[in-house]
LOVO-201258 format. One record per residue: residue number from 1; x, y, z of N, C-alpha, C in turn. Coordinates in steps of 0.05 Angstrom, whole numbers. Layout:
BEGIN
R  num    n.px    n.py    n.pz   ca.px   ca.py   ca.pz    c.px    c.py    c.pz
R  NUM       X       Y       Z       X       Y       Z       X       Y       Z
...
This chain:
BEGIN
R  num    n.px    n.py    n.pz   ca.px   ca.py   ca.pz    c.px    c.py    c.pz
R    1    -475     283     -72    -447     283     -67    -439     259     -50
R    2    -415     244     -62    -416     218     -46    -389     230     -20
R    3    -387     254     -19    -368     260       9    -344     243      13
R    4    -329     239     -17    -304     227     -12    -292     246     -30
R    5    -259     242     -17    -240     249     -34    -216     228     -39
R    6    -203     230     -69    -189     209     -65    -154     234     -77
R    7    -131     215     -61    -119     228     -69     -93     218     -76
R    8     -78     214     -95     -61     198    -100     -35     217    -123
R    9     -16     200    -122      10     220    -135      16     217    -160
R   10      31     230    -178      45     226    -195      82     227    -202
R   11      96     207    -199     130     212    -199     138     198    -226
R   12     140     165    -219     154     156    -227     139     145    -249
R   13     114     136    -249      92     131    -266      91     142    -294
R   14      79     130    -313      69     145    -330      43     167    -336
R   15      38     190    -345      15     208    -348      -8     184    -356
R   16      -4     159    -370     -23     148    -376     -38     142    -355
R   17     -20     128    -328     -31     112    -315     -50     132    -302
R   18     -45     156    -291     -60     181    -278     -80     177    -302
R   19     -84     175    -324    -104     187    -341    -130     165    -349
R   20    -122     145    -337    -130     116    -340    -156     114    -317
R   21    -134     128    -293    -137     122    -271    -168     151    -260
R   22    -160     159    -265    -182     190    -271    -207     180    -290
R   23    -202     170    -309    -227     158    -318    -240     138    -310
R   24    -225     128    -291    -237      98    -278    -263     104    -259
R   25    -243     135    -242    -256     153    -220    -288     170    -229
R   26    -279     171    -259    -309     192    -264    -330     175    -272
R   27    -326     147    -277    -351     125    -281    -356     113    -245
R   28    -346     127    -229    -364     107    -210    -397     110    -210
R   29    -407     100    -194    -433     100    -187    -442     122    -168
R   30    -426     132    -146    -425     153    -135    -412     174    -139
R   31    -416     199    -135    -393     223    -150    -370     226    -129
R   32    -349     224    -133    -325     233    -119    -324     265    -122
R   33    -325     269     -91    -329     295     -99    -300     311     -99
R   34    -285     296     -97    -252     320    -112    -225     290    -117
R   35    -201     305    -135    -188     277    -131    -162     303    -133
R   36    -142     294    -113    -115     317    -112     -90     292    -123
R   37     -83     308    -138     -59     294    -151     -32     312    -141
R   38     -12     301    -124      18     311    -119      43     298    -136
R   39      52     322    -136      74     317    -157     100     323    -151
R   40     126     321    -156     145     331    -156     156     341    -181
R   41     151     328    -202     170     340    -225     150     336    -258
R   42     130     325    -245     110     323    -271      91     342    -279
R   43      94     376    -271      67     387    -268      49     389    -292
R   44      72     395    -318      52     404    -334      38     373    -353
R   45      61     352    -351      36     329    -355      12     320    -337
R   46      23     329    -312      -3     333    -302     -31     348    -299
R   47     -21     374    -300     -43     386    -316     -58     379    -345
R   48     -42     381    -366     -44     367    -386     -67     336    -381
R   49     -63     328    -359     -82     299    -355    -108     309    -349
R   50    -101     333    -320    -128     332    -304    -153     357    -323
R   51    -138     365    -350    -159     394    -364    -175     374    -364
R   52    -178     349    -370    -205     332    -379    -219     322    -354
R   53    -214     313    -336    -221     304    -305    -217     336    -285
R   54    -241     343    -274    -233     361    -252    -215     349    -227
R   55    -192     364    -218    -185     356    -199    -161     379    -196
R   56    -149     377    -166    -130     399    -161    -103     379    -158
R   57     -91     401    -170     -59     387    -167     -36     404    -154
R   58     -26     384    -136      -4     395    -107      22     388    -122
R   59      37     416    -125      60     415    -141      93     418    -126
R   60     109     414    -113     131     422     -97     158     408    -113
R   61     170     420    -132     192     408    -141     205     402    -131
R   62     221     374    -131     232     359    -118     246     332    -139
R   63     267     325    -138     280     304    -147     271     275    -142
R   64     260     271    -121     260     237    -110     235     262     -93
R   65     209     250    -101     176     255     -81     171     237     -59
R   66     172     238     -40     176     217     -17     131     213     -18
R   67     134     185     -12     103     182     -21      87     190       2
R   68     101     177      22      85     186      48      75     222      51
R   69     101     238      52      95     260      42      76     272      28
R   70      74     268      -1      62     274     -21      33     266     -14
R   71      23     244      -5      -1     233       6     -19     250      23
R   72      11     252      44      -3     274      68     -13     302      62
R   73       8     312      46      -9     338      35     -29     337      19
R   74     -43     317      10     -67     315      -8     -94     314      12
R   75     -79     288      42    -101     296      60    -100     316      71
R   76     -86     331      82     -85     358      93    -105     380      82
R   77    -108     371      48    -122     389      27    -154     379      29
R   78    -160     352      33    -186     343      27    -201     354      57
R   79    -233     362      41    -245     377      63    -268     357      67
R   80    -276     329      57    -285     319      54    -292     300      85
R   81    -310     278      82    -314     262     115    -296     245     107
R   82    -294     233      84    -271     205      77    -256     225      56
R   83    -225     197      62    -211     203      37    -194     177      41
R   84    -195     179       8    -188     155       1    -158     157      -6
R   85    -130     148      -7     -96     145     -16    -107     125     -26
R   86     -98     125     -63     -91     104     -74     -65     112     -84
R   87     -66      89    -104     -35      88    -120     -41      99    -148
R   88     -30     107    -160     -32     125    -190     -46     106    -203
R   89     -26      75    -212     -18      61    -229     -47      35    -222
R   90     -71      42    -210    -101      24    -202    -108      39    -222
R   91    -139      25    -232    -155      33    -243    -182      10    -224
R   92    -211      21    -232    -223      11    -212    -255      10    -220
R   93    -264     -11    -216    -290     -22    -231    -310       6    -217
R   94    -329       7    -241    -352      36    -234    -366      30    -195
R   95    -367      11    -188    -377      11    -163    -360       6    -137
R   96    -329      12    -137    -310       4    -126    -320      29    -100
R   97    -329      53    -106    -330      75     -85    -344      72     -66
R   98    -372      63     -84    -398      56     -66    -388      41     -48
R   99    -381      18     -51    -373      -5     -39    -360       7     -23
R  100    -340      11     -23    -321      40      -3    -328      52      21
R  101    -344      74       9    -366      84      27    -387      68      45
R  102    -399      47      32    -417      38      50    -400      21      70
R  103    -374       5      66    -365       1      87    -356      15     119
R  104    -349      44     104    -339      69     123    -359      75     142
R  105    -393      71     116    -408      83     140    -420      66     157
R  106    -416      41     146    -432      17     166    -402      14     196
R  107    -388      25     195    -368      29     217    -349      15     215
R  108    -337       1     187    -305      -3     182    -286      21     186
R  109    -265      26     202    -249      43     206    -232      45     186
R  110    -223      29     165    -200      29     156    -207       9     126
R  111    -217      13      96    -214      -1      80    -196       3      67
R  112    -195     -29      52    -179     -30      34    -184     -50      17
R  113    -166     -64      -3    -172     -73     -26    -156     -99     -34
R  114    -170    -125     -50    -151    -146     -65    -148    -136     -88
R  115    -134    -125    -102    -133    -121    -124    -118    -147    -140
R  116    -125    -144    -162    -112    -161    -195     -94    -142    -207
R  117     -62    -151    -214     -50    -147    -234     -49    -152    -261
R  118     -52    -131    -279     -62    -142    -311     -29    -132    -320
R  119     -30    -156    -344      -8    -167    -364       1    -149    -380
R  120      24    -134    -388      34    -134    -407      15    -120    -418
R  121       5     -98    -436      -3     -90    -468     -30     -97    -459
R  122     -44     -97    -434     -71    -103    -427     -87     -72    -438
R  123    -111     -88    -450    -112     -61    -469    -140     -41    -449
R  124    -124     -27    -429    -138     -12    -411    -158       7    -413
R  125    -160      17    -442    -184      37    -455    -203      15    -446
R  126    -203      -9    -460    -223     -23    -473    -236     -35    -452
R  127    -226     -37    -427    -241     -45    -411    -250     -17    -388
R  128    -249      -3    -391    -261      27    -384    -284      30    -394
R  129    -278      23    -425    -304      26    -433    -325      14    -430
R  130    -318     -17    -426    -340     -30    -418    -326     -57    -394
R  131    -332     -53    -372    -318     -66    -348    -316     -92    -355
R  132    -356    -104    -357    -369    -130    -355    -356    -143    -387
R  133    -346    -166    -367    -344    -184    -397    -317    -191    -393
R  134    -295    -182    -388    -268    -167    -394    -252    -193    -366
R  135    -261    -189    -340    -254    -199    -318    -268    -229    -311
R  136    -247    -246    -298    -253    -262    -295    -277    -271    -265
R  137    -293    -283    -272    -319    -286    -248    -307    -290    -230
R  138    -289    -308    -217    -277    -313    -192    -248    -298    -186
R  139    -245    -299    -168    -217    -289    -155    -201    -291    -165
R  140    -181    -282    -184    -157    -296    -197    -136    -301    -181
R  141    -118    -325    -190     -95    -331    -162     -74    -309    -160
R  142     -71    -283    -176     -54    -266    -170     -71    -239    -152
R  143     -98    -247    -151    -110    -219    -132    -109    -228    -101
R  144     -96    -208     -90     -80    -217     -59     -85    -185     -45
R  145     -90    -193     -19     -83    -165      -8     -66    -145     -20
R  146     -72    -118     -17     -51    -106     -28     -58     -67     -14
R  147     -39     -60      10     -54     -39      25     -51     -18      13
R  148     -25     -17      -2     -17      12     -19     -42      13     -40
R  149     -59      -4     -50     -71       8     -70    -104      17     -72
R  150    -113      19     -37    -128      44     -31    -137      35      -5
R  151    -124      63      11    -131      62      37    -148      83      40
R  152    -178      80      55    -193     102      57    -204     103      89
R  153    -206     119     100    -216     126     128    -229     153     132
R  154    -237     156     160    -252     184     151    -224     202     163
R  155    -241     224     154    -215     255     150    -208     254     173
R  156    -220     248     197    -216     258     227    -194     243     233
R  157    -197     216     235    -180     194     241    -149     203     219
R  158    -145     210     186    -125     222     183    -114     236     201
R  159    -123     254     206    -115     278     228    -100     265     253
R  160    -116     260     263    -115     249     288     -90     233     289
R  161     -81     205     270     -51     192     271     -42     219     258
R  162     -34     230     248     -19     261     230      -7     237     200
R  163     -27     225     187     -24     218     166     -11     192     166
R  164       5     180     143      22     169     138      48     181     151
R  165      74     158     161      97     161     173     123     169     159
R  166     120     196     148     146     209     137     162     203     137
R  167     179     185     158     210     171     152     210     155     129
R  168     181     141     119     189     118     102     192     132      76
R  169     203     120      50     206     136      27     191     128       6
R  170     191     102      -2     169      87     -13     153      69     -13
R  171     148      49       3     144      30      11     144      22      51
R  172     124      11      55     121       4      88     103      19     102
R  173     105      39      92      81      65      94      55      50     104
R  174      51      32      74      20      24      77      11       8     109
R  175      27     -10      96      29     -31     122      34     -19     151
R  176      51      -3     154      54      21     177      22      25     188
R  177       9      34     170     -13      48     173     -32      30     184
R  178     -30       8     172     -52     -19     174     -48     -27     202
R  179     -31     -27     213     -15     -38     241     -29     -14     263
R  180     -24       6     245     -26      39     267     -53      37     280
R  181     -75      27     253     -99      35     254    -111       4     277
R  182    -102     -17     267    -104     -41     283     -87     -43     312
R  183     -78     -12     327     -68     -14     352     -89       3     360
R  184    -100      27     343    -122      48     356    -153      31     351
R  185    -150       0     349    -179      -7     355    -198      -3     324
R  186    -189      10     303    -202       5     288    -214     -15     261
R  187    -234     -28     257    -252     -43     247    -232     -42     214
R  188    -219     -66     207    -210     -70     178    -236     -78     153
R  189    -234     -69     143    -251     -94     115    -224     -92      87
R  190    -222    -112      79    -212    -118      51    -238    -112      42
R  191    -246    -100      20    -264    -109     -11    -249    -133     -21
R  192    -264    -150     -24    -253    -177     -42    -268    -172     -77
R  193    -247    -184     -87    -243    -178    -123    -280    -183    -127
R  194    -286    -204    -118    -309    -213    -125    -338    -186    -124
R  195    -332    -163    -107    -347    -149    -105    -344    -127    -125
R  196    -323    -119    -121    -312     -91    -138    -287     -95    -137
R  197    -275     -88    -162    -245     -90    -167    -226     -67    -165
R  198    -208     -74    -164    -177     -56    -168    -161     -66    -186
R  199    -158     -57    -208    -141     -73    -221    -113     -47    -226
R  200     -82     -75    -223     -58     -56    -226     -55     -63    -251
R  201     -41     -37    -266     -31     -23    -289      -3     -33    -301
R  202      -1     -50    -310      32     -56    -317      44     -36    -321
R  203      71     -35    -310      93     -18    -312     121     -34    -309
R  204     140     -23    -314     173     -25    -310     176     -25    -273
R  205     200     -42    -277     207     -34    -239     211      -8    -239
R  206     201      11    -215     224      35    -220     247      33    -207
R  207     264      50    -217     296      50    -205     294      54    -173
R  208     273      64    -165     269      78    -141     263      57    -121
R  209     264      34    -126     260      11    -117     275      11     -92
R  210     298      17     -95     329      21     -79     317      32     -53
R  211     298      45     -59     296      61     -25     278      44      -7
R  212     260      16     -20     256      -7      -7     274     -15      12
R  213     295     -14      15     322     -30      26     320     -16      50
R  214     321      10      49     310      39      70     295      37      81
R  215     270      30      64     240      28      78     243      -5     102
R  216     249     -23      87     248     -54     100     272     -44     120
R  217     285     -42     122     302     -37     156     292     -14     165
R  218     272       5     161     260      23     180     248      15     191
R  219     229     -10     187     208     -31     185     214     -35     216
R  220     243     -53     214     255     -68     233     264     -42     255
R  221     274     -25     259     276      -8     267     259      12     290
R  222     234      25     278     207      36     286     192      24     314
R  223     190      32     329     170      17     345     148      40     347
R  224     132      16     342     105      35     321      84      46     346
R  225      80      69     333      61      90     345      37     100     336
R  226       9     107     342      -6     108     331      -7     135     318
R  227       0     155     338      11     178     331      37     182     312
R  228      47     202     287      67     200     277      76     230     273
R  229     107     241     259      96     262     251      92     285     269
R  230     107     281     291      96     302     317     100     331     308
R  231     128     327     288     140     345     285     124     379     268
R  232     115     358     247      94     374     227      93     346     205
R  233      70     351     188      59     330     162      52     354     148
R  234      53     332     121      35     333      97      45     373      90
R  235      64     384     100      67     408      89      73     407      64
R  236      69     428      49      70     443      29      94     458      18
């Protein structure tokens, strides 16, 4: 048991990208031992995804799924030492976990990832099925930091800040977090592309973009705390 959990949402995305993204998870090299999918309004394509991939799915109907939210109740659920928040719409080379893990346990507080954006009609089976071959050897000039697309720490330290910062709606979250964890003293690592990958999933803007505008002047706003959330998190 590789003693992670990963836990990430479904809204605005397509069932593909969850279904892409679930198979990416069951070829690692170490076993993930659970993956929680939250939802607002997708359940039964979600189920529908996860009959083939085990995993539990956090359902609360809702119009607009606030991410921070949805996140937090997935950690609240994982009973695991790590857990990992990614983004639906990654998919992720078979040794991306290991790599993961061995950072966490050699005493990085806080990983995360460069991921690569793939093109248009990138034909995502086909490199599932066989990773090697597919990716380019060096860094490509579009793989750049990127925090939303997997932040993993151990369970305690979740707890301890009370998750991700609920006021934000979609976006800032990550970066929130990166700042939070870099005021309580804890050890960063990026994975760079060159080791193990993340690659993002083409999609459409979503409309939901709009609550960026929200998020970037909460940004400006916040004077950041390591603690968040006093109130209650991640409920149900």
């Amino acid at each position: 048991m590789s003693d992670l959990t990963i836990v990430t949402m479904l809204h605005t995305r397509s069932p593909d990208h969850l279904r892409w993204q679930l198979w990416s998870l069951d070829q690692q090299t170490v076993n993930v031992d659970s993956v929680i999918v939250a939802t607002g309004d997708n359940e039964q394509a979600v189920r529908r995804v996860c009959t083939a991939y085990p995993c539990t799915v956090l359902f609360r109907p809702q119009p607009t799924l606030r991410r921070a939210w949805a996140l937090n109740v997935g950690i609240q659920q994982a009973r695991t030492e790590y857990v990992a928040c990614v983004d639906v719409d990654f998919v992720f080379s078979p040794n991306f976990c290991e790599v993961a893990l061995n950072k966490l346990r050699e005493g990085y507080g806080l990983v995360m990832c460069q991921p690569m954006s793939l093109p248009k009609n990138f034909p995502v089976f086909r490199l599932l099925a066989q990773w090697e071959g597919w990716l380019p050897r060096d860094r490509p000039t579009n793989s750049i930091p990127w925090p939303g697309a997997f932040q993993a720490a151990h369970r305690d330290w979740w707890h301890k800040v009370r998750g991700y910062d609920e006021r934000y709606l979609l976006s800032g979250m990550d970066d929130d977090l990166q700042f939070r964890a870099h005021m309580d003293g804890l050890k960063k690592y990026w994975i760079p592309f060159e080791m193990a990958q993340a690659l993002h999933q083409w999609h459409e803007v979503s409309s939901e973009r709009s609550n960026s505008a929200h998020d970037l002047a909460l940004i400006g706003e916040v004077g950041r705390q390591i603690v968040v959330n006093r109130s209650g998190w991640g409920e149900l």
